[in-house]
Every structure is written in structure tokens, then in C-alpha cells.
Biopython code that builds the backbone (N, CA, C, O; Angstrom):
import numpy as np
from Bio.PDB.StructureBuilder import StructureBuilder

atoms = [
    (1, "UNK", "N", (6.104, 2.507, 32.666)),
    (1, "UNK", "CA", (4.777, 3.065, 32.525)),
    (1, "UNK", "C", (4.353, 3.009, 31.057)),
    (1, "UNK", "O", (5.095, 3.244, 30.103)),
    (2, "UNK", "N", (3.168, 2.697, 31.004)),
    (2, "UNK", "CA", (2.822, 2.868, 29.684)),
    (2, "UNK", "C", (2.333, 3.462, 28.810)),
    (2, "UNK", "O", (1.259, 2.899, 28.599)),
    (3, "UNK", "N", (2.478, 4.492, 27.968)),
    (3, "UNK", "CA", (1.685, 5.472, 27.281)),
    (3, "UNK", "C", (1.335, 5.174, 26.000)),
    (3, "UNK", "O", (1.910, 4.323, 25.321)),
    (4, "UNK", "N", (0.433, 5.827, 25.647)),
    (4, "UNK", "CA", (-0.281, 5.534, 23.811)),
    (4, "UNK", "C", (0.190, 7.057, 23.355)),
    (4, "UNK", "O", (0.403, 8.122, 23.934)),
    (5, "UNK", "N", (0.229, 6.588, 22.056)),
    (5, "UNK", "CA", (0.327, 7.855, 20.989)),
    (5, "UNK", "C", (-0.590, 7.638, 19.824)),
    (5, "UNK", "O", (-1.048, 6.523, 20.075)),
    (6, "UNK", "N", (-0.977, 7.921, 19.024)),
    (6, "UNK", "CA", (-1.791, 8.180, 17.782)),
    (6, "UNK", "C", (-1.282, 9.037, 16.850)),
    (6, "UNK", "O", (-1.500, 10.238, 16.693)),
    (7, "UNK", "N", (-0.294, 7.978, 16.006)),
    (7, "UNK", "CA", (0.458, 8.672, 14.531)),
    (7, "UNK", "C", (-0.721, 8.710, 13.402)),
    (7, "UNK", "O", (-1.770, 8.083, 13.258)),
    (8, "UNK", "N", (0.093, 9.976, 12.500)),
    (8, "UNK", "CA", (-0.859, 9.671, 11.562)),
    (8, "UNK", "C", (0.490, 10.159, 10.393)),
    (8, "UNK", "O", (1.246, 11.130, 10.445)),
    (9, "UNK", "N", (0.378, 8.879, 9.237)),
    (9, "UNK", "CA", (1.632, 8.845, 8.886)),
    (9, "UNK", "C", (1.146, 9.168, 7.071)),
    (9, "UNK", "O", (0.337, 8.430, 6.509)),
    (10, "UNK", "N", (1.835, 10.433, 6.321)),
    (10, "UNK", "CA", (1.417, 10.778, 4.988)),
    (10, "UNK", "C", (2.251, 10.168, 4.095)),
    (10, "UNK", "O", (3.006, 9.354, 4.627)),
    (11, "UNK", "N", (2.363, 10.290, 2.939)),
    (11, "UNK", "CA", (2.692, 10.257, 1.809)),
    (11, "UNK", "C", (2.317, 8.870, 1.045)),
    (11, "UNK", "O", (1.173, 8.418, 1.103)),
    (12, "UNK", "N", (3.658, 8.047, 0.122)),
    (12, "UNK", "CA", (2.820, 6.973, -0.201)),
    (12, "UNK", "C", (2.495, 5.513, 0.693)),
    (12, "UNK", "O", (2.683, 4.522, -0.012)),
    (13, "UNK", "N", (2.265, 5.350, 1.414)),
    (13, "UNK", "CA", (1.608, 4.689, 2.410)),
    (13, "UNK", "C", (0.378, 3.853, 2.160)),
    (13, "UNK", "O", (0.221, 3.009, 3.042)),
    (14, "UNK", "N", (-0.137, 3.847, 1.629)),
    (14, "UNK", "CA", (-1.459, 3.271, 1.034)),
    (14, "UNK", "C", (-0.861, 2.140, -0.451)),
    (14, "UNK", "O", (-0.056, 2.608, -1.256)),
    (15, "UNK", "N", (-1.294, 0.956, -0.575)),
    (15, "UNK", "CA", (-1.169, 0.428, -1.638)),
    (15, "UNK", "C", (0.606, -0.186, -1.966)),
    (15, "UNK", "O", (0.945, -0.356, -3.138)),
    (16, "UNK", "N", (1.292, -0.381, -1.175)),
    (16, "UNK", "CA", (2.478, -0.629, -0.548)),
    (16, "UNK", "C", (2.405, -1.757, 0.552)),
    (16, "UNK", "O", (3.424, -2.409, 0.778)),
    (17, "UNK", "N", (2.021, -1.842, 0.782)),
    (17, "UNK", "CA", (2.288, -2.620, 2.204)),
    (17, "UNK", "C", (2.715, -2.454, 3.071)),
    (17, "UNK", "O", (3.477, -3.221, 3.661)),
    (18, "UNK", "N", (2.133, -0.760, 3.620)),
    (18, "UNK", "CA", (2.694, -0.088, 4.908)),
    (18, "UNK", "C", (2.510, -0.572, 6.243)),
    (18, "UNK", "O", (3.238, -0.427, 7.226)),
    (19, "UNK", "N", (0.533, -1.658, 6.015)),
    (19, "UNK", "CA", (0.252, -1.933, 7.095)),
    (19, "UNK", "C", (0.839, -3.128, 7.993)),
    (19, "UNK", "O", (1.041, -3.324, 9.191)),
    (20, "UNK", "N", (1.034, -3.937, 6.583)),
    (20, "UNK", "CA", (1.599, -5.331, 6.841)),
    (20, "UNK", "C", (2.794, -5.231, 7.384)),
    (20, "UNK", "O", (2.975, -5.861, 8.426)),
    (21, "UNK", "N", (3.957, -4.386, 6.801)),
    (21, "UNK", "CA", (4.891, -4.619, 6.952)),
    (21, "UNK", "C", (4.892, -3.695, 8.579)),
    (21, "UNK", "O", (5.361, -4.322, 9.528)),
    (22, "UNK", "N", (4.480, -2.549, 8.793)),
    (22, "UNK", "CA", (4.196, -1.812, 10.027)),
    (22, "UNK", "C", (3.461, -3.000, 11.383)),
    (22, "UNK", "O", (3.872, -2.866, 12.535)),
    (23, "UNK", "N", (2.589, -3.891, 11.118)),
    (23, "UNK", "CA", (2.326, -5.140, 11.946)),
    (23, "UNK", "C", (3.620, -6.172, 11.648)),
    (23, "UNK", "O", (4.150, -6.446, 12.725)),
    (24, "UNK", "N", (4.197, -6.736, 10.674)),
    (24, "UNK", "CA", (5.189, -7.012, 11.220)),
    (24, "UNK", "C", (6.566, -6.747, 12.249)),
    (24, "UNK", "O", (7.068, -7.395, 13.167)),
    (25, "UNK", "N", (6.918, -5.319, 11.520)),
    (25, "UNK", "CA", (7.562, -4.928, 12.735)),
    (25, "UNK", "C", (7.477, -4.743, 14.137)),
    (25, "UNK", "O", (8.424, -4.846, 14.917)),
    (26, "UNK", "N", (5.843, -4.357, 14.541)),
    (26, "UNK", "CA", (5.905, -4.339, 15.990)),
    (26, "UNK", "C", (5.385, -6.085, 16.432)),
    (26, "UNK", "O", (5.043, -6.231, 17.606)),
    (27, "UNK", "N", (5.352, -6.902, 15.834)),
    (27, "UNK", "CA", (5.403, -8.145, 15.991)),
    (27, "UNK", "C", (6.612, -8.245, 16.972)),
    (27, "UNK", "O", (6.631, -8.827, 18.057)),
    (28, "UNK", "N", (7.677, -7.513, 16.327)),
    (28, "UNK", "CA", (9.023, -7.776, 17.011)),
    (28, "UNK", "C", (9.037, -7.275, 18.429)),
    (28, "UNK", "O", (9.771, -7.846, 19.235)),
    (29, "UNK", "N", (8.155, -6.075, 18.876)),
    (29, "UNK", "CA", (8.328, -5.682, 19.853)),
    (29, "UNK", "C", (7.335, -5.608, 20.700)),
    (29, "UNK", "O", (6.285, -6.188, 20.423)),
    (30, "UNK", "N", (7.452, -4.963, 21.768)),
    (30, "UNK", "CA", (6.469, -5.303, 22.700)),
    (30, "UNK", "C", (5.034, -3.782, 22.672)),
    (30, "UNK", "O", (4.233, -3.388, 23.519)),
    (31, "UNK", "N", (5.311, -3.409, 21.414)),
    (31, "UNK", "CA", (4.245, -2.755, 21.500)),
    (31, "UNK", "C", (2.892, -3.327, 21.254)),
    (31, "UNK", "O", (2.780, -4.391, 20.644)),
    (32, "UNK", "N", (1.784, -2.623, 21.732)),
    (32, "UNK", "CA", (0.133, -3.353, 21.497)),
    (32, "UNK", "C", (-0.423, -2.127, 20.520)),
    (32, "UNK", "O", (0.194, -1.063, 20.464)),
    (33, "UNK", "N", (-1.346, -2.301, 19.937)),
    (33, "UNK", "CA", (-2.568, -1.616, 19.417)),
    (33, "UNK", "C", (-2.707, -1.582, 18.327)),
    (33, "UNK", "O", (-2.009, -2.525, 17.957)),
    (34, "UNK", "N", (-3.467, -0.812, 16.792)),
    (34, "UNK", "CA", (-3.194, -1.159, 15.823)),
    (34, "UNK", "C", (-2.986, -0.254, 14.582)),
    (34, "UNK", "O", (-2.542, 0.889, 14.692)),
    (35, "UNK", "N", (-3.240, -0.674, 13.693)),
    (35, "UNK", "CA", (-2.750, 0.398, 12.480)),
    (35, "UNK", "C", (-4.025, -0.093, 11.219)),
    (35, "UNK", "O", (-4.531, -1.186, 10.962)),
    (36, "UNK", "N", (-4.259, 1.596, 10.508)),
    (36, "UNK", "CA", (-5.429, 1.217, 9.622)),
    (36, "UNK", "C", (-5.377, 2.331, 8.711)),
    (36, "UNK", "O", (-4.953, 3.434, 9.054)),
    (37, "UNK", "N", (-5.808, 2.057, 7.535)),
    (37, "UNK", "CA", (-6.175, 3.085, 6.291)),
    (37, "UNK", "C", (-6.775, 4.060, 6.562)),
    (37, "UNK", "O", (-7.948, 3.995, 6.928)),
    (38, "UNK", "N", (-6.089, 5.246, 6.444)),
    (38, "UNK", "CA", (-7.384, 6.567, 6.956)),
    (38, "UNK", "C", (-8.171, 7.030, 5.494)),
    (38, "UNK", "O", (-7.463, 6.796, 4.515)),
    (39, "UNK", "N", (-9.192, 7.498, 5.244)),
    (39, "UNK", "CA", (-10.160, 8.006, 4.121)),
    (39, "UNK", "C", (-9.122, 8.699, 3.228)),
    (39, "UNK", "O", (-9.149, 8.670, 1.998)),
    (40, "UNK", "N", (-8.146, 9.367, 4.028)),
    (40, "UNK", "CA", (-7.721, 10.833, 3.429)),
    (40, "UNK", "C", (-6.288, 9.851, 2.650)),
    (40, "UNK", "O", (-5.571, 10.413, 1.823)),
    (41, "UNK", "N", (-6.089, 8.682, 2.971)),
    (41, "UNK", "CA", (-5.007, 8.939, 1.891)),
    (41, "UNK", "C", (-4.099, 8.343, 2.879)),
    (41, "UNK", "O", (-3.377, 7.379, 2.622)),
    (42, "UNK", "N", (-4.151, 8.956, 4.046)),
    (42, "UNK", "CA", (-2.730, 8.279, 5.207)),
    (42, "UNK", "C", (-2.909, 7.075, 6.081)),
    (42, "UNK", "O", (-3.927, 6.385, 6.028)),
    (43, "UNK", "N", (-2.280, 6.923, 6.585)),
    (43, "UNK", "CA", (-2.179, 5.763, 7.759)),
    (43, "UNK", "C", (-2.404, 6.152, 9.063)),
    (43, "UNK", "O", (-1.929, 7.186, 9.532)),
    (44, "UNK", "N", (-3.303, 5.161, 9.854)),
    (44, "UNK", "CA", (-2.892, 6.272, 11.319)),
    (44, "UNK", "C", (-2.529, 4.842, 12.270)),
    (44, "UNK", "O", (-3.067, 3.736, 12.215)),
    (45, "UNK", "N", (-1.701, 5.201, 12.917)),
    (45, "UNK", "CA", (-1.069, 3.935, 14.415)),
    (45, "UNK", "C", (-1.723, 4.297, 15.407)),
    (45, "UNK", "O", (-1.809, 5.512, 15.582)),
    (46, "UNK", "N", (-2.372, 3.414, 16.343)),
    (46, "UNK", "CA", (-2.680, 3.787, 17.598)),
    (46, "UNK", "C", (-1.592, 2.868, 18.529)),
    (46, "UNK", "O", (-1.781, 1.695, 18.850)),
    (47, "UNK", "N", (-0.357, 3.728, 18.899)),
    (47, "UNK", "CA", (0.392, 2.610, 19.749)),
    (47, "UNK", "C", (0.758, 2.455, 20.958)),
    (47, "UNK", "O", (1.156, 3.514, 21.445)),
    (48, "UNK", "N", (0.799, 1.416, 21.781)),
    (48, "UNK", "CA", (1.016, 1.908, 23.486)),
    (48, "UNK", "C", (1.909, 0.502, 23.500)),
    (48, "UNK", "O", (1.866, -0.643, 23.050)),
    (49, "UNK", "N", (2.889, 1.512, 24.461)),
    (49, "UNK", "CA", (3.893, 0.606, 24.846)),
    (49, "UNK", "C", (4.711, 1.266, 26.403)),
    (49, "UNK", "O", (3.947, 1.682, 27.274)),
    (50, "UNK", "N", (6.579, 1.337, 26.721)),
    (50, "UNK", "CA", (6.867, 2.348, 27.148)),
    (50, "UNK", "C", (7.394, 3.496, 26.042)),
    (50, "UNK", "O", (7.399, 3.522, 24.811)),
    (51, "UNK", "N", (7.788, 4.337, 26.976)),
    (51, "UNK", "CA", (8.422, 5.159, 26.231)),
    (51, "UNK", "C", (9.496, 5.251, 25.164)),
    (51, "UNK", "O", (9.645, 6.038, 24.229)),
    (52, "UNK", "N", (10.411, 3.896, 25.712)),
    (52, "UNK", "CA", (11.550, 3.844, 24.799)),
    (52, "UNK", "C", (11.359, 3.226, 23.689)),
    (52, "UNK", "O", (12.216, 3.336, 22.812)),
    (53, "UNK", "N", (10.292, 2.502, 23.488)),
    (53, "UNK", "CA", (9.619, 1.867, 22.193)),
    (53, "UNK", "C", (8.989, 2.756, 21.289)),
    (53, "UNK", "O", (9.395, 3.281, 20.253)),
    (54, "UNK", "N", (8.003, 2.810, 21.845)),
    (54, "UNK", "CA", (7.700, 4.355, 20.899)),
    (54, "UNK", "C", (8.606, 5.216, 20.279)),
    (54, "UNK", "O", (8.501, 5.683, 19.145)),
    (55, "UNK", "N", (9.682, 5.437, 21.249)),
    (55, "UNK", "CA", (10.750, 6.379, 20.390)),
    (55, "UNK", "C", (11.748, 5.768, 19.399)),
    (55, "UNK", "O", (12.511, 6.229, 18.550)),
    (56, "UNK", "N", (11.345, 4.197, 19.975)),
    (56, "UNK", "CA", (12.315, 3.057, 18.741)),
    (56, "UNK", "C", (11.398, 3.631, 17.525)),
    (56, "UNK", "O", (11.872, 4.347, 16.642)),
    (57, "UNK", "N", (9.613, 3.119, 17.592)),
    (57, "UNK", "CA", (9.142, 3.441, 16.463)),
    (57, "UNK", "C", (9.190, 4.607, 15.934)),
    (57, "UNK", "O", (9.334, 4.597, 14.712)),
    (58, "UNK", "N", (9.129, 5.501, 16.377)),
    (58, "UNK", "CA", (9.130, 7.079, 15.964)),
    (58, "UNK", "C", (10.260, 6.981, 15.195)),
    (58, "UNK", "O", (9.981, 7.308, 14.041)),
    (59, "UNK", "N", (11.809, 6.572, 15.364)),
    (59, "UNK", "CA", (13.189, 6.659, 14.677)),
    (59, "UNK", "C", (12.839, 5.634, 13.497)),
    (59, "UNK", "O", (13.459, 5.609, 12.434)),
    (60, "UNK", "N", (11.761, 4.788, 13.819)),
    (60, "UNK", "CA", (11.615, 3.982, 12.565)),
    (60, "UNK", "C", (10.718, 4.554, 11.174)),
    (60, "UNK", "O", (10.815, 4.332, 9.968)),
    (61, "UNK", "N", (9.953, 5.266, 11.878)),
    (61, "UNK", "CA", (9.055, 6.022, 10.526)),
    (61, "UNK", "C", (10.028, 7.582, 10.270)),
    (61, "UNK", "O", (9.925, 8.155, 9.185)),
    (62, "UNK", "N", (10.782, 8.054, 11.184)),
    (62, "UNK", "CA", (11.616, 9.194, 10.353)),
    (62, "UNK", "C", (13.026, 8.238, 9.623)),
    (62, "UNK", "O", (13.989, 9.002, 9.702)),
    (63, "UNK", "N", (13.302, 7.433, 9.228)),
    (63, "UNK", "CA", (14.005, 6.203, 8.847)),
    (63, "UNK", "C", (13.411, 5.839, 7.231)),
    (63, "UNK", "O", (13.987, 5.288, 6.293)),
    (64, "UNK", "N", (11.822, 6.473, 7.363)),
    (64, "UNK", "CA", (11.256, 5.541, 6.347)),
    (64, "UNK", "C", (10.368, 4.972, 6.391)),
    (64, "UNK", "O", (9.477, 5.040, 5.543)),
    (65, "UNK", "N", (10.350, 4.153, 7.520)),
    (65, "UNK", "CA", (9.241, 3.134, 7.924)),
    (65, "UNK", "C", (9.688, 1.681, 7.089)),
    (65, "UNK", "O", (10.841, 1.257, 7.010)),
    (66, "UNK", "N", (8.457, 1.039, 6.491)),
    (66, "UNK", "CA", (8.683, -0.240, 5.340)),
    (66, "UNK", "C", (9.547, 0.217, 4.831)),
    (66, "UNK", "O", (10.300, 1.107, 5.225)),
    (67, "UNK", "N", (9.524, -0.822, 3.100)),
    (67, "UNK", "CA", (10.433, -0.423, 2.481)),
    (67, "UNK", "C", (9.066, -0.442, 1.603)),
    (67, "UNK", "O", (8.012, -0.771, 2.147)),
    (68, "UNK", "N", (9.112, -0.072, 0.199)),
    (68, "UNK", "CA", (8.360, 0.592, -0.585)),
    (68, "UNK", "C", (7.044, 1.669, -0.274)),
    (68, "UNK", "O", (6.013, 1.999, -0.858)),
    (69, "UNK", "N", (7.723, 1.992, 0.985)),
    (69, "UNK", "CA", (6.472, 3.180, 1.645)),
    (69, "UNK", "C", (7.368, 4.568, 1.013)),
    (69, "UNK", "O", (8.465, 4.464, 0.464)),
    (70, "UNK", "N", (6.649, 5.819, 1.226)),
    (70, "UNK", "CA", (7.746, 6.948, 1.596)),
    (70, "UNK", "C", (6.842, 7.899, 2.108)),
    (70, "UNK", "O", (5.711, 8.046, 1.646)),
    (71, "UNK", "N", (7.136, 8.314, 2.705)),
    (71, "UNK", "CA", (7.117, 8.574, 4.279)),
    (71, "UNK", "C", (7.115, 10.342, 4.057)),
    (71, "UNK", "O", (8.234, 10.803, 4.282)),
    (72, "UNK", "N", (6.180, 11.292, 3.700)),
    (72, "UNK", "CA", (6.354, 12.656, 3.701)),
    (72, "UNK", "C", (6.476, 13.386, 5.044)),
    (72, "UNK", "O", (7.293, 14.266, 5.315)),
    (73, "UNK", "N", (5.631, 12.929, 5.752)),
    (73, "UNK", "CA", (5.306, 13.616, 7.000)),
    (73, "UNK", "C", (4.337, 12.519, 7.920)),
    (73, "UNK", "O", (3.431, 11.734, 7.640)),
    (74, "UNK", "N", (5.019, 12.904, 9.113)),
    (74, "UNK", "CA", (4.131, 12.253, 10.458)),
    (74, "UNK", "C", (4.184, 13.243, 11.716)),
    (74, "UNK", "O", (5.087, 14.024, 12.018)),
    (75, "UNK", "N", (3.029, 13.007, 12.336)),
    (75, "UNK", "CA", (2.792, 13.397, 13.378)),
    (75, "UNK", "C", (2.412, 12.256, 14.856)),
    (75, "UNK", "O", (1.850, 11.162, 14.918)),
    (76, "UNK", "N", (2.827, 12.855, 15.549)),
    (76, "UNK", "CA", (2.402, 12.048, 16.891)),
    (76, "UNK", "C", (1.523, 13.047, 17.883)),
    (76, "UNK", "O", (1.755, 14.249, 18.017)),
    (77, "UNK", "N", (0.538, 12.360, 18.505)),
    (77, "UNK", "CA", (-0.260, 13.387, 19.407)),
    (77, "UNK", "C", (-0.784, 11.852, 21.157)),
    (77, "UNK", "O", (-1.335, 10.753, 21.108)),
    (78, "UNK", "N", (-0.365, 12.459, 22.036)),
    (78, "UNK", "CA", (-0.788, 11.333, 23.020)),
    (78, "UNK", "C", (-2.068, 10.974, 22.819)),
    (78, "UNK", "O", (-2.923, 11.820, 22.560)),
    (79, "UNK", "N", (-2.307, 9.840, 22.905)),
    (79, "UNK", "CA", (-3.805, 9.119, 23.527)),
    (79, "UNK", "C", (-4.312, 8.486, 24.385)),
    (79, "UNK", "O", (-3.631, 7.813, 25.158)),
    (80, "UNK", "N", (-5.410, 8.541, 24.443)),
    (80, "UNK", "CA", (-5.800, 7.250, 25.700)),
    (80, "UNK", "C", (-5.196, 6.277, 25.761)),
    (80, "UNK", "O", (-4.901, 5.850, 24.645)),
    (81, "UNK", "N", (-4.711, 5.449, 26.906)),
    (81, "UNK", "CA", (-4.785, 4.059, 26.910)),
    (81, "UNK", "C", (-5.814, 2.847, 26.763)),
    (81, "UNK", "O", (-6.777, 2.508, 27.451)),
    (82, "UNK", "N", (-5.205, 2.292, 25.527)),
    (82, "UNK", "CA", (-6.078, 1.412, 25.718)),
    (82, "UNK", "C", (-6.018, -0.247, 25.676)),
    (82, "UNK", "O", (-5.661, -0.822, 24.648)),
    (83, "UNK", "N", (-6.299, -0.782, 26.565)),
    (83, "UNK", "CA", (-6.246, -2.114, 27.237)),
    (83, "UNK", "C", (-5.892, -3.245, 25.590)),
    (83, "UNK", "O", (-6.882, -3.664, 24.992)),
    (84, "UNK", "N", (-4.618, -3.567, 25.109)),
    (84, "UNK", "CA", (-4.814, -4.730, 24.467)),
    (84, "UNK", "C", (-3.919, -5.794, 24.709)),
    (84, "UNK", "O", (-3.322, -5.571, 25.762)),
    (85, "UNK", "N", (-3.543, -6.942, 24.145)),
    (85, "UNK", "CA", (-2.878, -7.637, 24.263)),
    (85, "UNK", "C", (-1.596, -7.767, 22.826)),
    (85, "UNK", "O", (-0.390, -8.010, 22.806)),
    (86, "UNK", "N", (-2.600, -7.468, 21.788)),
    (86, "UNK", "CA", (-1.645, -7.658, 20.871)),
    (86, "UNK", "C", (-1.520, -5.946, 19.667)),
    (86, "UNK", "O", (-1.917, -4.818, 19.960)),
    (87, "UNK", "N", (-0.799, -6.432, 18.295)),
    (87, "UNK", "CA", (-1.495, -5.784, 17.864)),
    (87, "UNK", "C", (-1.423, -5.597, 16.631)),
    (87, "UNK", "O", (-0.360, -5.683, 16.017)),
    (88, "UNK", "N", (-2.394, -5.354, 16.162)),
    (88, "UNK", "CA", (-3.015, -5.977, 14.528)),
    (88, "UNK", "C", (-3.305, -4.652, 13.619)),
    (88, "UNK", "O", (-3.135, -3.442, 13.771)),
    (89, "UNK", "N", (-3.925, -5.655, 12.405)),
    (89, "UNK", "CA", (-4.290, -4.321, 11.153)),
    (89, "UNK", "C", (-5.899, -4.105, 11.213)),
    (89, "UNK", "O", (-6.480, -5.145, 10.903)),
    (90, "UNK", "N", (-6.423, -3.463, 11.402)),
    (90, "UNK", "CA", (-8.015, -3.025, 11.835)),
    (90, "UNK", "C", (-8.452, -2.292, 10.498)),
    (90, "UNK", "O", (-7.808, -1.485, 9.827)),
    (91, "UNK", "N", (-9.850, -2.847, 10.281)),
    (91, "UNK", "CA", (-10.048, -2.052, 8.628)),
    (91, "UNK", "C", (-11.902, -1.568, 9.054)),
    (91, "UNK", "O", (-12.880, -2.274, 9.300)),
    (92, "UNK", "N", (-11.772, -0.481, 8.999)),
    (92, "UNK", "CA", (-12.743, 0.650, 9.487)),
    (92, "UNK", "C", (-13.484, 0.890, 7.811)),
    (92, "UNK", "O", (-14.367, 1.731, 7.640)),
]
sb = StructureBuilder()
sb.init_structure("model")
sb.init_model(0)
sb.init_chain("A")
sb.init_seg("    ")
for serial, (resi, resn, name, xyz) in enumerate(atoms, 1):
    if name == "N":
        sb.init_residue(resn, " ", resi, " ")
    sb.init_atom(name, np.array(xyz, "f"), 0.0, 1.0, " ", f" {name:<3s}", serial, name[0])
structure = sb.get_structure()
């Protein structure tokens, strides 16, 4: 089954290459949806996959995430599903 979540990931994250390297990694996997610069400073993921992926990624951002990111605090909250195929860096 497939569920979405909507992270929103703090600290230095911005100006690093959180997004790139965060789209590379789920390159690897079979998650869809995407990731983008929030106003405030953080990152936010919109990701849908199953469950056990998500919790791959989740172990990957309490891990750290990239490498020249660091990672203060994240949150996860469910979201809609939403229909994609792949999934990319979106700039709002």
C-alpha cells in the first residue's frame, strides 16, 4: 500500500546540496514525489512510497541525510497521495 508523508527537515540544509543529493538518493529507490527549499530556511519532502521505504528514508535523515547537510531536527506528518511517476527537485 502506498502512503505519503511530508518532512520538513531543519538545520543546515540549504546551500549544501541537500536537494541534489536527497534526489539522488531516492533515485535509488522506489520512492516518487519531490523535495524543495522552504522560505523559512528548511527543506520540506513530499514522499510516497510503501511503508518500509519511508522508514528506510526516515533512518536516513536521523543518520544525517547528505553529507555536508546537518540535520537539527525533522518532522514527519501523513499526506495526501499523490499520483507521480518519478521524483524530482521542484523550486516554488
Amino acid at each position: 500500500m502506498t502512503v505519503g508523508r511530508e518532512y520538513i527537515i531543519q538545520g543546515r540544509v540549504q546551500g549544501v546540496g541537500f536537494r541534489f543529493h536527497t534526489y539522488q538518493w531516492m533515485q535509488k529507490k522506489t520512492i516518487t514525489g519531490y523535495v524543495w527549499n522552504r522560505e523559512d530556511g528548511s527543506v520540506g519532502i513530499k514522499a510516497f512510497g510503501n511503508e518500509l521505504d519511508l522508514q528506510n528514508l526516515e533512518r536516513w535523515l536521523e543518520a544525517g541525510g547528505p553529507i555536508g547537510s546537518k540535520i537539527t531536527f525533522w518532522s514527519a506528518t501523513p499526506c495526501q497521495y499523490e499520483q507521480m511517476t518519478n521524483f524530482s527537485i521542484r523550486h516554488f
